[in-house]
N, C-alpha and C positions, 0 to 999 in steps of 0.2 A: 537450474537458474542460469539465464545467459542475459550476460551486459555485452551494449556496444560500446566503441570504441572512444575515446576518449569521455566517457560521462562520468561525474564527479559524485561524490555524497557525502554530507556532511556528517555532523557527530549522532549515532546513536539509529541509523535509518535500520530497519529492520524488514527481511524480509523471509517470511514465513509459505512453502511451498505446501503446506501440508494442515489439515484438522486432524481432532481428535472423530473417530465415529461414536453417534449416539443414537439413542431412541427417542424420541419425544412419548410414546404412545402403547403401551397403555399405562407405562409410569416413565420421568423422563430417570435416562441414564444413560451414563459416560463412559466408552469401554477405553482404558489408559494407556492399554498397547497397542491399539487397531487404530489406522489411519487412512483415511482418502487424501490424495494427491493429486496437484496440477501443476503445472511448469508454470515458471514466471518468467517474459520475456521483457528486459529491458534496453529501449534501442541505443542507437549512437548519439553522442552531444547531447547527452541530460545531463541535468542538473537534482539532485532532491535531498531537497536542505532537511536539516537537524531533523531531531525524532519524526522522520516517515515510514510509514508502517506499510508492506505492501504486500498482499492477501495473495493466497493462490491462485491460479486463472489468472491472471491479470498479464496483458501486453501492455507495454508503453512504448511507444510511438516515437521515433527519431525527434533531438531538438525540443524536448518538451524541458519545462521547470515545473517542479512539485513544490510548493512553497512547505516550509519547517510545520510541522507536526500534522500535514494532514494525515488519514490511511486512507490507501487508496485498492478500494474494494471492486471496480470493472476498468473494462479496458479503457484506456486515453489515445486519443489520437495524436499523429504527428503534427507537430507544429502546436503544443497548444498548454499553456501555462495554469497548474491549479493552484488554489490559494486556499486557505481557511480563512472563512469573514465570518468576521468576528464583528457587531454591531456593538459599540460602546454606548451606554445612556448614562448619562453623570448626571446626580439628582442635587441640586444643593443643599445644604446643610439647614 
């Protein structure tokens, strides 16, 4: 895992380099000591607010913002701000 240089993170961001390996086929199952890996590469001047979750394989991009609880499962480019939209529908009573 490698961060650049002045990027900030807020409470609880989590970052996971690695799975469990499985089978799907021809029954699924979970071996609990065996793992495949990938580097996590995250650049300089980010930001990634509260509970962010960030998957193995995954580069981010100089100057980006993660907004609080997304996970962020491919790579992001530099310069470039994610968000979770969340659409609100209020029903009245």
């Amino acid at each position: 895992i490698s961060i650049g240089d002045h990027t900030l993170f807020g409470e609880n961001v989590k970052l996971y380099d690695h799975n469990h390996c499985y089978e799907a086929s021809p029954e699924f199952k979970v071996y609990p000591s065996k793992f495949n890996k990938a580097p996590i590469k995250i650049g300089s001047n980010c930001w990634l607010g509260s509970n962010v979750t960030v998957l193995k394989g995954v580069t981010i991009g100089d100057n980006c913002i993660i907004g609080a609880g997304c996970t962020i499962y491919q790579d992001i480019p530099p310069n470039t701000q994610v968000i979770n939209k969340q659409d609100l529908t209020f029903n009245p009573l």
